[in-house]
PyMOL Python script that loads the backbone (N, CA, C, O; Angstrom):
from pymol import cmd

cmd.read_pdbstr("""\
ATOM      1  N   UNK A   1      26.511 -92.556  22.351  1.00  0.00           N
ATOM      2  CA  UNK A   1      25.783 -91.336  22.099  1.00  0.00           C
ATOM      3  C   UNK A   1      26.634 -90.109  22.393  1.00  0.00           C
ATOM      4  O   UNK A   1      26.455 -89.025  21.838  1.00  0.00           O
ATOM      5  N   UNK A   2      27.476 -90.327  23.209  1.00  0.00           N
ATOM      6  CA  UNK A   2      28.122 -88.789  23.713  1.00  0.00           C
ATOM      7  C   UNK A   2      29.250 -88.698  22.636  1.00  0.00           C
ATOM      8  O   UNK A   2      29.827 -87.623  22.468  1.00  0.00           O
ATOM      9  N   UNK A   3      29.644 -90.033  21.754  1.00  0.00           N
ATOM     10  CA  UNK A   3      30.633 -89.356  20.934  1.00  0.00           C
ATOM     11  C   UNK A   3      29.554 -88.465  19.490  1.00  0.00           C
ATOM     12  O   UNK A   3      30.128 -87.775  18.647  1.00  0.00           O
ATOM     13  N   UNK A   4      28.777 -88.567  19.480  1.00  0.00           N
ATOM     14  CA  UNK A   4      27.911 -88.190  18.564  1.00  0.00           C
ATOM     15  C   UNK A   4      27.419 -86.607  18.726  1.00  0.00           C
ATOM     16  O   UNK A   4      27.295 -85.701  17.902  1.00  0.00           O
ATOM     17  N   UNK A   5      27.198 -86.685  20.131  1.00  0.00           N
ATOM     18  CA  UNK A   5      27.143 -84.920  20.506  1.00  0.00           C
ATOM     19  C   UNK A   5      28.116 -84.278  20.439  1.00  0.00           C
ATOM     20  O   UNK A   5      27.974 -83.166  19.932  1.00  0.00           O
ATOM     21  N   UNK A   6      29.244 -84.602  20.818  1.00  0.00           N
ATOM     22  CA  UNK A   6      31.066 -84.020  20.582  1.00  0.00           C
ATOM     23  C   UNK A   6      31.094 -83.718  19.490  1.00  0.00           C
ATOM     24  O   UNK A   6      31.673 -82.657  19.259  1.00  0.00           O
ATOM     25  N   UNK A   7      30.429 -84.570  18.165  1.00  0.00           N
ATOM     26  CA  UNK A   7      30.829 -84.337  17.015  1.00  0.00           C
ATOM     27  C   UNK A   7      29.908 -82.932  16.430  1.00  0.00           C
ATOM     28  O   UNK A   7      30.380 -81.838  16.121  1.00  0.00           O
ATOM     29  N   UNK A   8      28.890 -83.232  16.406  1.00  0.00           N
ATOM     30  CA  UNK A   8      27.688 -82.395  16.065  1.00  0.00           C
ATOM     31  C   UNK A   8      28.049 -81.184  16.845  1.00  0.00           C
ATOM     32  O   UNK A   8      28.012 -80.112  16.240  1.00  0.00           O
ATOM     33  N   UNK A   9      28.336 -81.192  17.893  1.00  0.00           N
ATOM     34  CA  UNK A   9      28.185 -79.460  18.916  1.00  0.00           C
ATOM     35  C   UNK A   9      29.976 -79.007  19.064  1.00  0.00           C
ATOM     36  O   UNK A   9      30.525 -77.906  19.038  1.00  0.00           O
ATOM     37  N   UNK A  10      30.394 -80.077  19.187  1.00  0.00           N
ATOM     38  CA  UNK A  10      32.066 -79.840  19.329  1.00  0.00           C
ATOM     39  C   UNK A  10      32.320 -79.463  20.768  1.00  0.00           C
ATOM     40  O   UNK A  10      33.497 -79.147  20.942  1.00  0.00           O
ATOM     41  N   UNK A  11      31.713 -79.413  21.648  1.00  0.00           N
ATOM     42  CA  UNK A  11      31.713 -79.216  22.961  1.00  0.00           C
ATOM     43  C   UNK A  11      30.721 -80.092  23.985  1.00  0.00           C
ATOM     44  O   UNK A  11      30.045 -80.923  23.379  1.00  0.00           O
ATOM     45  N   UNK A  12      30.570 -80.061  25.061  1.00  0.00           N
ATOM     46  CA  UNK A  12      29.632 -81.058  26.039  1.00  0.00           C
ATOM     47  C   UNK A  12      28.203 -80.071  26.121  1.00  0.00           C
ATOM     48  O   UNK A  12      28.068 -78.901  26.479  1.00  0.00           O
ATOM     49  N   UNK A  13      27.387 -80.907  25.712  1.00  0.00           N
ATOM     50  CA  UNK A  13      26.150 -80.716  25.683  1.00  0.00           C
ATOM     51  C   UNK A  13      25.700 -80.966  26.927  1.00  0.00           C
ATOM     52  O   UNK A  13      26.091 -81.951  27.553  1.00  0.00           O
ATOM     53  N   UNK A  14      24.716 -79.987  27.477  1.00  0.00           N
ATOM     54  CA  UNK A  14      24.099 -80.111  29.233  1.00  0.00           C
ATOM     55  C   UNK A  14      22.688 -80.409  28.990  1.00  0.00           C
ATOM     56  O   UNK A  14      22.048 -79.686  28.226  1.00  0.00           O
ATOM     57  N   UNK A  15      22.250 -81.218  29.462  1.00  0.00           N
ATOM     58  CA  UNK A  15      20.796 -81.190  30.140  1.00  0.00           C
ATOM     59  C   UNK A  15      20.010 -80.049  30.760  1.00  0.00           C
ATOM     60  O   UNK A  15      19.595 -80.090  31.918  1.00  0.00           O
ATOM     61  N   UNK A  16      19.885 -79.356  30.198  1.00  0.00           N
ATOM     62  CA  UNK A  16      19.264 -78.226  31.408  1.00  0.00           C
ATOM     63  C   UNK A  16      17.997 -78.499  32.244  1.00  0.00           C
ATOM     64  O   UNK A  16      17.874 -78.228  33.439  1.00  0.00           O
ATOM     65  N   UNK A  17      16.910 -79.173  31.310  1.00  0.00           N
ATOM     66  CA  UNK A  17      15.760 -79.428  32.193  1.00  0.00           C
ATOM     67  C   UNK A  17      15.288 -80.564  31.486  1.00  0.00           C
ATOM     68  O   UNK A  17      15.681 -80.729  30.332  1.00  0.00           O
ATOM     69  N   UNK A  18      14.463 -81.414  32.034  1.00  0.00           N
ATOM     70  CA  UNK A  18      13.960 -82.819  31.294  1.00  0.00           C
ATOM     71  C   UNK A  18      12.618 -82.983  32.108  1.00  0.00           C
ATOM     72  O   UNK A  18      12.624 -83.075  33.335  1.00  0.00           O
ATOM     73  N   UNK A  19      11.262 -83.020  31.211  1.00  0.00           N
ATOM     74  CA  UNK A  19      10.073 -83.698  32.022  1.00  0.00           C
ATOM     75  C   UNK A  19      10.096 -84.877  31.087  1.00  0.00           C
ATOM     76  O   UNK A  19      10.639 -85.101  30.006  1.00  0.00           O
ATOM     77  N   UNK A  20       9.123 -85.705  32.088  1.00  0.00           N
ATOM     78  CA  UNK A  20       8.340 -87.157  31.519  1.00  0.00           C
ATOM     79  C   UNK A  20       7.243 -87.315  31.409  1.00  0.00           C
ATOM     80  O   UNK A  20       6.932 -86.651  32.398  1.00  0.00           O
ATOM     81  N   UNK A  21       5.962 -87.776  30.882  1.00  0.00           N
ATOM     82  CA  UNK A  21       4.438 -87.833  30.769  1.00  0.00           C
ATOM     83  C   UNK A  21       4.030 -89.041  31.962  1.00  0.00           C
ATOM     84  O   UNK A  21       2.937 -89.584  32.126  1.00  0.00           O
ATOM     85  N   UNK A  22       5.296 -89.245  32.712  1.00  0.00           N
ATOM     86  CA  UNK A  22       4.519 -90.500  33.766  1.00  0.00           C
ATOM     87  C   UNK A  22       4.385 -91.583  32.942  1.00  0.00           C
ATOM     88  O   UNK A  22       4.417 -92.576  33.668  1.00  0.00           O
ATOM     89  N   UNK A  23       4.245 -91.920  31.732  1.00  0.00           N
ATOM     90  CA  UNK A  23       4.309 -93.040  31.374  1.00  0.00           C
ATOM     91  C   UNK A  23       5.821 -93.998  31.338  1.00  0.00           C
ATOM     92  O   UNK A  23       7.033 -93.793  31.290  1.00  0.00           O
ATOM     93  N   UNK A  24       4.886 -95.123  31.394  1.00  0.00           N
ATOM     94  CA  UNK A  24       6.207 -95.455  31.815  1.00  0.00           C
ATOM     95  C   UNK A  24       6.725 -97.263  30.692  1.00  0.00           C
ATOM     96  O   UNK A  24       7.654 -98.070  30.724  1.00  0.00           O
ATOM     97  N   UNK A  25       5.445 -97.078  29.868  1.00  0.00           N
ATOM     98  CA  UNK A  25       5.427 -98.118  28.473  1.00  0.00           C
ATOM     99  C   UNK A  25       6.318 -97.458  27.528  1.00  0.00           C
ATOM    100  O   UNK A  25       6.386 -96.231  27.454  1.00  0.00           O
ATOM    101  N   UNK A  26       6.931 -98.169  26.881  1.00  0.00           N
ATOM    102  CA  UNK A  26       7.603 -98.156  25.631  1.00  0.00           C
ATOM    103  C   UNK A  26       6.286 -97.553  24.643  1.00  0.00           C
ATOM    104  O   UNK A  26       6.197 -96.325  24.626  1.00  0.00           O
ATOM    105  N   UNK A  27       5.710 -97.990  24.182  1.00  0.00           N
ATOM    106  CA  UNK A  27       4.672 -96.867  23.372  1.00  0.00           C
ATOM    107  C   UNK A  27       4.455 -95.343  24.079  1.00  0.00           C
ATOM    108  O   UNK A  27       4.421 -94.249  23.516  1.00  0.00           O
ATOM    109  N   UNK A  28       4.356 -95.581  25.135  1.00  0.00           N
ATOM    110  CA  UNK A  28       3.742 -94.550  25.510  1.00  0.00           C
ATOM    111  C   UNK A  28       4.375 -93.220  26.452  1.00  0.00           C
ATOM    112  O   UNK A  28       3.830 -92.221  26.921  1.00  0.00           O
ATOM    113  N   UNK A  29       5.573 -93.649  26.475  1.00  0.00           N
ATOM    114  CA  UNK A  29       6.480 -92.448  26.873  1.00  0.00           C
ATOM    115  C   UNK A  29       6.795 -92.141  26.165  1.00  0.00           C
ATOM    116  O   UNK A  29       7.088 -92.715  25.116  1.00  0.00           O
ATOM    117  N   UNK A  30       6.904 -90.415  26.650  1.00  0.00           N
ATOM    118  CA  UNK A  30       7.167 -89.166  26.330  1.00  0.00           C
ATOM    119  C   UNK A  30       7.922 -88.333  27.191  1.00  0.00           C
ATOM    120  O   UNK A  30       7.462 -87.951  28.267  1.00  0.00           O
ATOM    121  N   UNK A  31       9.286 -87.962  26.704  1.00  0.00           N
ATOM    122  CA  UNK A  31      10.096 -86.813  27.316  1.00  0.00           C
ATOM    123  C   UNK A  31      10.377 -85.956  26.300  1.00  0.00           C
ATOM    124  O   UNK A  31      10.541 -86.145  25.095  1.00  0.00           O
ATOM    125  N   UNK A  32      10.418 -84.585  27.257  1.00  0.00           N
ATOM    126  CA  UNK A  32      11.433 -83.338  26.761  1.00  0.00           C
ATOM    127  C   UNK A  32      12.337 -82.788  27.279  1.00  0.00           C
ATOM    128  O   UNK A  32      12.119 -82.342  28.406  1.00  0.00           O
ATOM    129  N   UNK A  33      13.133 -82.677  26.930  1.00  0.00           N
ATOM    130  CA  UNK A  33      14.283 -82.183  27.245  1.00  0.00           C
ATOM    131  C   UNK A  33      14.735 -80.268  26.472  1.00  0.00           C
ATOM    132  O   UNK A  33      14.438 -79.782  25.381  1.00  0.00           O
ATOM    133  N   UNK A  34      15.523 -79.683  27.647  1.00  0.00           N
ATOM    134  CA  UNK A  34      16.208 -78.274  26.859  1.00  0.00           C
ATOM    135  C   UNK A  34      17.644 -79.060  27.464  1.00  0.00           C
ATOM    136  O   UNK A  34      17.918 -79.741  28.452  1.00  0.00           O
ATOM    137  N   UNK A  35      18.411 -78.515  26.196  1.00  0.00           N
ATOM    138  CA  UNK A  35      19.493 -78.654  26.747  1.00  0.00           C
ATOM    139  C   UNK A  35      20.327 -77.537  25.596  1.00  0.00           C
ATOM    140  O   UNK A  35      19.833 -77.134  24.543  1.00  0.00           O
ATOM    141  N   UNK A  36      21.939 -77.131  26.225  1.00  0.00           N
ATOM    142  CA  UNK A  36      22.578 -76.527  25.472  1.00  0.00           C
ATOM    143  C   UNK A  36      23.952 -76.980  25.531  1.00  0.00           C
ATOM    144  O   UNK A  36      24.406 -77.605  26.489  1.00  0.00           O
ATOM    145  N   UNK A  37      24.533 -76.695  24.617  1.00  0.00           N
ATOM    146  CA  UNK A  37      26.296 -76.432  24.684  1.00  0.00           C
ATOM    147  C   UNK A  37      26.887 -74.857  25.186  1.00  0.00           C
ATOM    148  O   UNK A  37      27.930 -74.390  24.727  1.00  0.00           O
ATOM    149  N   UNK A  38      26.214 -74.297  25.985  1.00  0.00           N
ATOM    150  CA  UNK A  38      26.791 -72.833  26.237  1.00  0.00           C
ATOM    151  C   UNK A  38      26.742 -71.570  25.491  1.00  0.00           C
ATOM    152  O   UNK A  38      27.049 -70.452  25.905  1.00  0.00           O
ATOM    153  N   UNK A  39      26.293 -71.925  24.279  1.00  0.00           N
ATOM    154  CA  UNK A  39      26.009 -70.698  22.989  1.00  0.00           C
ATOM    155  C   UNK A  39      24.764 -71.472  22.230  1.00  0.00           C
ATOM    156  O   UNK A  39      23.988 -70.723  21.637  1.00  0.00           O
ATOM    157  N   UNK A  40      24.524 -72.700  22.187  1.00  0.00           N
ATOM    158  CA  UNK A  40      23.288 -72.939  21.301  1.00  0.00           C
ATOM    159  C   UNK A  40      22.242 -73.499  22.323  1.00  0.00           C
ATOM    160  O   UNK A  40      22.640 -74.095  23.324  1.00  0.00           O
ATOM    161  N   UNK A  41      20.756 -73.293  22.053  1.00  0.00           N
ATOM    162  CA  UNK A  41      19.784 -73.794  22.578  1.00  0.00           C
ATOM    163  C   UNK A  41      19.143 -74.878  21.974  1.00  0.00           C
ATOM    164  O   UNK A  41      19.339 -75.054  20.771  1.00  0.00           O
ATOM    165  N   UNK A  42      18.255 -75.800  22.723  1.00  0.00           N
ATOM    166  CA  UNK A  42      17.739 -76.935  21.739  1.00  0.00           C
ATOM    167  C   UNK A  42      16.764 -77.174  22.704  1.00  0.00           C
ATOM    168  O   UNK A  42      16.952 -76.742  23.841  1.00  0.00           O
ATOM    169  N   UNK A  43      15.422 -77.995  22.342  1.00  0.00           N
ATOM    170  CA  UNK A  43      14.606 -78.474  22.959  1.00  0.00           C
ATOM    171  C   UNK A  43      14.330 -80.217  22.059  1.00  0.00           C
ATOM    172  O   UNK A  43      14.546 -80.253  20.848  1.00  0.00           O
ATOM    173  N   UNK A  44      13.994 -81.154  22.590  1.00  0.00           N
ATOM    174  CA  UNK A  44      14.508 -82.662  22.003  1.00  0.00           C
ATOM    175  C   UNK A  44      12.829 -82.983  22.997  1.00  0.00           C
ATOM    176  O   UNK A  44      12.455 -82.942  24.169  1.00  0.00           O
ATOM    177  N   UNK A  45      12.146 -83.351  21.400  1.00  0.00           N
ATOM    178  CA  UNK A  45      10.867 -84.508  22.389  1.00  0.00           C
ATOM    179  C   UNK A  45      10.784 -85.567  21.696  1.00  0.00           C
ATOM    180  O   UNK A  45      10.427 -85.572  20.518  1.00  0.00           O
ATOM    181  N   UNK A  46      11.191 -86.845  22.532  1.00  0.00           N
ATOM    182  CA  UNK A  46      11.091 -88.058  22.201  1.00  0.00           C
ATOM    183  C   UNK A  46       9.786 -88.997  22.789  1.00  0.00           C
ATOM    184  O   UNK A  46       9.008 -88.840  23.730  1.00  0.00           O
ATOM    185  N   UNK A  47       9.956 -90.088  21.709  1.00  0.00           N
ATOM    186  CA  UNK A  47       8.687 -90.352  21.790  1.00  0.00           C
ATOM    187  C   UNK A  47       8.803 -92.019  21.920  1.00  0.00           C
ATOM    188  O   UNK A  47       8.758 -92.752  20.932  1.00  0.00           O
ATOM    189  N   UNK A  48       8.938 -92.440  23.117  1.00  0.00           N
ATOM    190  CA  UNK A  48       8.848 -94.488  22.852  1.00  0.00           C
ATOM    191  C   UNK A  48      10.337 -94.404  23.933  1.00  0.00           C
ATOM    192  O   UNK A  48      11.008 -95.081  23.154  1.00  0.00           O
ATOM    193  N   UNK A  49      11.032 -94.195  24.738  1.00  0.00           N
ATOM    194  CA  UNK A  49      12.609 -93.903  25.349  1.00  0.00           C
ATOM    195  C   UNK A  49      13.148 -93.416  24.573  1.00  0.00           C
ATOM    196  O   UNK A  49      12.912 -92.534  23.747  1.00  0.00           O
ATOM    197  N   UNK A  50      14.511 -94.454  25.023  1.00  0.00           N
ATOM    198  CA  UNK A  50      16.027 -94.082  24.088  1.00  0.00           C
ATOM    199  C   UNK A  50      15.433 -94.583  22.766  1.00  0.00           C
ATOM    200  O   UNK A  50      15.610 -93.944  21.728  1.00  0.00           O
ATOM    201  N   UNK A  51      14.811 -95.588  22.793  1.00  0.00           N
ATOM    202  CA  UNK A  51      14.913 -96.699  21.285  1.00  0.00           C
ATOM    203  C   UNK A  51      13.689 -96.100  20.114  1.00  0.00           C
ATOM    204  O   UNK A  51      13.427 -96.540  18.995  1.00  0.00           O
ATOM    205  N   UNK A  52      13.097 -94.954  20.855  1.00  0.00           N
ATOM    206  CA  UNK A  52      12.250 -94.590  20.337  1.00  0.00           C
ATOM    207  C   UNK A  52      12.658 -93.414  19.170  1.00  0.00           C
ATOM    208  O   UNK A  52      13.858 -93.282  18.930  1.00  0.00           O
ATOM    209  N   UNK A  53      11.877 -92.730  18.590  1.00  0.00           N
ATOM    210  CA  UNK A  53      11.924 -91.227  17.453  1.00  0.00           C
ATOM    211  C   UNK A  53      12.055 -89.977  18.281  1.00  0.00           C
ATOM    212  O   UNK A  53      11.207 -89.726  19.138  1.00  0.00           O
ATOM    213  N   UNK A  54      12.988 -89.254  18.084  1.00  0.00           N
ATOM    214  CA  UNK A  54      12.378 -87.663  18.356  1.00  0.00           C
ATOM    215  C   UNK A  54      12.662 -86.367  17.469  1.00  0.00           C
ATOM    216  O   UNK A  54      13.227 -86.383  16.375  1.00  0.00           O
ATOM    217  N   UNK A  55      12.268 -85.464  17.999  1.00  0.00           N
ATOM    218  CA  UNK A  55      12.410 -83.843  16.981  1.00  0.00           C
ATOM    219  C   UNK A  55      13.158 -82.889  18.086  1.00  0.00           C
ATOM    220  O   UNK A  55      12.967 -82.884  19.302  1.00  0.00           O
ATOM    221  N   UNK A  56      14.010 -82.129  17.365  1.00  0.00           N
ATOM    222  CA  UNK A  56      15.115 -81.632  17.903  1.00  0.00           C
ATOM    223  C   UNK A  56      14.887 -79.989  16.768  1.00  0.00           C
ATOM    224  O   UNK A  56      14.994 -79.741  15.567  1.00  0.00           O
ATOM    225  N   UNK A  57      14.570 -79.292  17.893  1.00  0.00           N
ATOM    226  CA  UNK A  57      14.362 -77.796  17.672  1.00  0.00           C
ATOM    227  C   UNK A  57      15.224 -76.830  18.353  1.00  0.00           C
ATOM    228  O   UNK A  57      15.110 -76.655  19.566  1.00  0.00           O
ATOM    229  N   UNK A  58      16.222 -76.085  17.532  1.00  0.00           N
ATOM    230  CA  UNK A  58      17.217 -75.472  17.872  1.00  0.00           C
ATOM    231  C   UNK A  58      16.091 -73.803  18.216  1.00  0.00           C
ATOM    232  O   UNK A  58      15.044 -73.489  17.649  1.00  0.00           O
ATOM    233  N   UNK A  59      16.570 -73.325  18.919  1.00  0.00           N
ATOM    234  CA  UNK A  59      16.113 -72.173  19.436  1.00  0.00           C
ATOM    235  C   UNK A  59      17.113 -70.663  19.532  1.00  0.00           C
ATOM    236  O   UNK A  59      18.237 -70.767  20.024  1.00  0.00           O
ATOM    237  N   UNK A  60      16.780 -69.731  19.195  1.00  0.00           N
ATOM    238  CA  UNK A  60      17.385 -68.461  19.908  1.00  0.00           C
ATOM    239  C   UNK A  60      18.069 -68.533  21.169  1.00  0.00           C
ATOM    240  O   UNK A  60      19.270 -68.632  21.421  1.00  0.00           O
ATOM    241  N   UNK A  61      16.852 -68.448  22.061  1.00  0.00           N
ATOM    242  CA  UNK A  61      17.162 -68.535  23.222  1.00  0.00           C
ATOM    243  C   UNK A  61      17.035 -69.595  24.842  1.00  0.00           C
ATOM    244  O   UNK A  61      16.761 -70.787  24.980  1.00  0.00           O
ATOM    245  N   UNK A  62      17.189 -69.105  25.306  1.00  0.00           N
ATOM    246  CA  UNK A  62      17.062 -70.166  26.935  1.00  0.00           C
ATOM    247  C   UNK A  62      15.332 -69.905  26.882  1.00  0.00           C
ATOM    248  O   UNK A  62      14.656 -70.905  27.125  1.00  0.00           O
ATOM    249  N   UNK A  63      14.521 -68.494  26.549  1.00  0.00           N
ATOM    250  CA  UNK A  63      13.446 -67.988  27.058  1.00  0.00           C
ATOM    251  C   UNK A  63      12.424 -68.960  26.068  1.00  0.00           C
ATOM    252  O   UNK A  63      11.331 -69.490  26.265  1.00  0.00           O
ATOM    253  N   UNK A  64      13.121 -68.921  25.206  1.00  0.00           N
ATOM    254  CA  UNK A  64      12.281 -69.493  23.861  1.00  0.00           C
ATOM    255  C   UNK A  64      12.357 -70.976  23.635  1.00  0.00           C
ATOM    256  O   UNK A  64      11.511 -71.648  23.044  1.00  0.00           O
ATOM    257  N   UNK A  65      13.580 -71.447  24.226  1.00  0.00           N
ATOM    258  CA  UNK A  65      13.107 -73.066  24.649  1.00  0.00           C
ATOM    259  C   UNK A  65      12.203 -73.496  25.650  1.00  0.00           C
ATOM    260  O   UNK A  65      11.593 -74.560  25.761  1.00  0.00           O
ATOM    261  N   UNK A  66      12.228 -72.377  26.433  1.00  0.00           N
ATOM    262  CA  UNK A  66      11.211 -73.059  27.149  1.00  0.00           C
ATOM    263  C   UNK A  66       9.857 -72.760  27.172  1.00  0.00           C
ATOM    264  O   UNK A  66       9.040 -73.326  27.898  1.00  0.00           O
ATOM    265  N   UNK A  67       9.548 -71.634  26.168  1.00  0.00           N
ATOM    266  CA  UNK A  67       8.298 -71.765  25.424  1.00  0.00           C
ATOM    267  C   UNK A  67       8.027 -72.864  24.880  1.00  0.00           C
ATOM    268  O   UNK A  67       7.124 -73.641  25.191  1.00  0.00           O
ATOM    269  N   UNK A  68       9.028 -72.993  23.805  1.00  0.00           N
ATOM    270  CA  UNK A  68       8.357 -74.155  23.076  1.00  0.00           C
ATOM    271  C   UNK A  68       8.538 -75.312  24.077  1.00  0.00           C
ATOM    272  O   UNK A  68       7.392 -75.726  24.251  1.00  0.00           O
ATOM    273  N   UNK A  69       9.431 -76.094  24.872  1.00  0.00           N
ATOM    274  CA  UNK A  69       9.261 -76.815  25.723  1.00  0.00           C
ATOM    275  C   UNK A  69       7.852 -77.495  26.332  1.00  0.00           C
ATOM    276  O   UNK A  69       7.316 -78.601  26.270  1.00  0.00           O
ATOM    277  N   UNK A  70       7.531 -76.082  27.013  1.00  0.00           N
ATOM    278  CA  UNK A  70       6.189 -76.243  27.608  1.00  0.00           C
ATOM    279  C   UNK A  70       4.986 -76.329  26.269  1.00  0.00           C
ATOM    280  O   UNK A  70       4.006 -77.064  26.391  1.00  0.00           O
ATOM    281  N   UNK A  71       5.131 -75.773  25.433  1.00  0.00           N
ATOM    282  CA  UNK A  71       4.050 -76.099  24.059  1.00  0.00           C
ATOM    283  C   UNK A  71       3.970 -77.442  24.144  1.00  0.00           C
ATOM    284  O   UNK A  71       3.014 -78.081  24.584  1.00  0.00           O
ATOM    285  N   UNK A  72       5.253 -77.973  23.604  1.00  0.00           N
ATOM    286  CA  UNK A  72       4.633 -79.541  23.241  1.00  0.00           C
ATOM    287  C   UNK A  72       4.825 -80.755  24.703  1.00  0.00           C
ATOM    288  O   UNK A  72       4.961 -81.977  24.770  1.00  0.00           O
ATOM    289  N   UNK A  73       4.748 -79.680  25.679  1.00  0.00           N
ATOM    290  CA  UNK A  73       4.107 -80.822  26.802  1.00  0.00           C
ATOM    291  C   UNK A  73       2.838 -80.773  26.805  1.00  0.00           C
ATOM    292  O   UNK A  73       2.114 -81.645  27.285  1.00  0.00           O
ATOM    293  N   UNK A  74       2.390 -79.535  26.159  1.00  0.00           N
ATOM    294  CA  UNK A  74       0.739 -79.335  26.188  1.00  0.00           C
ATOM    295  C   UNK A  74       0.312 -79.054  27.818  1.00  0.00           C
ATOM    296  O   UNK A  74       1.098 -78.823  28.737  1.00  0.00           O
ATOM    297  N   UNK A  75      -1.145 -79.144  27.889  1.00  0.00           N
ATOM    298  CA  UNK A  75      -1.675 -79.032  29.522  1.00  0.00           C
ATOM    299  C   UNK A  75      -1.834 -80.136  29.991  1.00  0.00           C
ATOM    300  O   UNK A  75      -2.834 -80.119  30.709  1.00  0.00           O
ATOM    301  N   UNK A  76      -1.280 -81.277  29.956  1.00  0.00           N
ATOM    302  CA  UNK A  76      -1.419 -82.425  31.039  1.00  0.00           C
ATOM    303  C   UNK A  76      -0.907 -81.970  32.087  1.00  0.00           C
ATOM    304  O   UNK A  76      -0.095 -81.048  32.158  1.00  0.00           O
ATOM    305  N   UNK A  77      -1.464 -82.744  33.161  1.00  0.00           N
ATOM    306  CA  UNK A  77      -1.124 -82.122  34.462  1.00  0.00           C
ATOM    307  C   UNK A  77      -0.061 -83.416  34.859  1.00  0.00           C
ATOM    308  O   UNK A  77       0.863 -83.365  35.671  1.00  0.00           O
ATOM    309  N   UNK A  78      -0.467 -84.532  34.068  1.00  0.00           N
ATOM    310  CA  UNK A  78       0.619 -85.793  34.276  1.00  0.00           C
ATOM    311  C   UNK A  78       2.214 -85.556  33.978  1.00  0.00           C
ATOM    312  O   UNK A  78       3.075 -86.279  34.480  1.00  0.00           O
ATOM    313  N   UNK A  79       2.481 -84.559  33.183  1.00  0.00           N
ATOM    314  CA  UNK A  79       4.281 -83.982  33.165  1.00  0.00           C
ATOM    315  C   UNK A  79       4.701 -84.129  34.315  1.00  0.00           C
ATOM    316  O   UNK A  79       4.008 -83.760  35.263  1.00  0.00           O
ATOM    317  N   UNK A  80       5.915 -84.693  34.495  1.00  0.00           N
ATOM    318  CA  UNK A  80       6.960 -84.606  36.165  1.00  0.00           C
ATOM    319  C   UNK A  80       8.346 -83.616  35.435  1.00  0.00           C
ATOM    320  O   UNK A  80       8.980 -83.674  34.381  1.00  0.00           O
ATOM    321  N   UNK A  81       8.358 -82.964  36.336  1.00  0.00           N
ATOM    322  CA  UNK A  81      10.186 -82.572  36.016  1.00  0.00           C
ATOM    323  C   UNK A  81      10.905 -83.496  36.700  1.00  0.00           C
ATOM    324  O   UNK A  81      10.734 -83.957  37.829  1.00  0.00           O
ATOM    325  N   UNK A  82      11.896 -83.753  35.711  1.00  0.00           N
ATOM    326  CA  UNK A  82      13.021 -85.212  36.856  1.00  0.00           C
ATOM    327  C   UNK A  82      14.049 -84.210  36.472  1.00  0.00           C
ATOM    328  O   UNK A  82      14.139 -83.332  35.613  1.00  0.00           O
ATOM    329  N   UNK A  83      15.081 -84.853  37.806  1.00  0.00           N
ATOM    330  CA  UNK A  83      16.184 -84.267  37.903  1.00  0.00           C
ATOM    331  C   UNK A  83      17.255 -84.415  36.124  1.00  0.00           C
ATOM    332  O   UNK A  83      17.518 -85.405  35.441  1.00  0.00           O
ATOM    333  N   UNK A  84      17.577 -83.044  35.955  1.00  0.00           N
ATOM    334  CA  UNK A  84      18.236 -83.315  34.170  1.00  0.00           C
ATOM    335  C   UNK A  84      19.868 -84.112  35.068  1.00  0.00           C
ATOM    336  O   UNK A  84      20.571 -83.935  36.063  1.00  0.00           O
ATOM    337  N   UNK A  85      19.794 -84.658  34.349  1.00  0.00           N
ATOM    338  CA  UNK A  85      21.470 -85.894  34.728  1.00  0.00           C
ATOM    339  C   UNK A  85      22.602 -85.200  33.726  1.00  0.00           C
ATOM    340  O   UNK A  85      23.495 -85.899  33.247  1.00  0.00           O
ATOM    341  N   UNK A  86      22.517 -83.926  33.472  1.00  0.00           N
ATOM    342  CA  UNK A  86      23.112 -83.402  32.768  1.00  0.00           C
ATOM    343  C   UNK A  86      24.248 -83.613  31.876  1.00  0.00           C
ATOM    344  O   UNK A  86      25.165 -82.813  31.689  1.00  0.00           O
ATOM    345  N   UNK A  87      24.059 -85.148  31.162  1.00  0.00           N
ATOM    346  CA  UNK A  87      24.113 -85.205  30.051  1.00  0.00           C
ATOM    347  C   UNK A  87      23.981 -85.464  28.927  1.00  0.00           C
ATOM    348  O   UNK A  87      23.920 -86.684  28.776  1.00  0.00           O
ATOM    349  N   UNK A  88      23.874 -84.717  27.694  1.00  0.00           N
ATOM    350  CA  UNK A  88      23.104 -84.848  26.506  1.00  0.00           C
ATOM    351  C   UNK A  88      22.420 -85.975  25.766  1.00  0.00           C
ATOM    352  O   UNK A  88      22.865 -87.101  25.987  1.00  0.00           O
ATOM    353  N   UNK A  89      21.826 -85.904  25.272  1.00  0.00           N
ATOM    354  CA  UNK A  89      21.203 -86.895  24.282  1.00  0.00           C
ATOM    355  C   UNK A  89      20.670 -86.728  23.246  1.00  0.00           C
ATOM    356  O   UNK A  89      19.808 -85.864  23.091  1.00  0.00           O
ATOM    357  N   UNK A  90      21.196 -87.768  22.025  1.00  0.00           N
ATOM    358  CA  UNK A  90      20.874 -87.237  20.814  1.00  0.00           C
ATOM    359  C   UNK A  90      19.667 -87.799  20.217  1.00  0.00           C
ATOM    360  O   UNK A  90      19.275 -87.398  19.122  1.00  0.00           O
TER     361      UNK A  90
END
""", "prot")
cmd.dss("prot")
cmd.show_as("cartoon", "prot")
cmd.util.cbc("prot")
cmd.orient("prot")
């Protein structure tokens, strides 16, 4: 995976922040992630783990990822922030 972000961003992609829905099934987990390369923003919500689908929304800004961030966690109160392992994923 990390040669895949090198290619696409041309630089090391960071983790900036990552929650989880507490689930912890293959159907039924859900993470989001912001992360950047230093000039671009992105927010990534996957759906099932690694092996699972996700959508990858490039953003303006740091302020505006984490709008949308928090949008599609919605109001569950079940979201955890885990520590971001700061590095990328595609």
């Amino acid at each position: 995976m990390r040669c895949g972000l090198l290619v696409r961003y041309r630089r090391q992609v960071i983790v900036e922040e990552h929650w989880w829905n507490g689930d912890a099934t293959a159907r039924g987990r859900r993470d989001v992630y912001i992360r950047t390369d230093g000039h671009r923003w992105e927010v990534q919500a996957q759906i099932g783990g690694a092996l699972g689908r996700s959508k990858v929304q490039e953003c303006p800004s740091r302020g505006s990822a984490s709008i949308l961030a928090g949008a599609w966690r919605g109001g569950d109160p079940a979201w955890r922030e885990l520590p971001a392992d700061r590095v990328g994923r595609a």
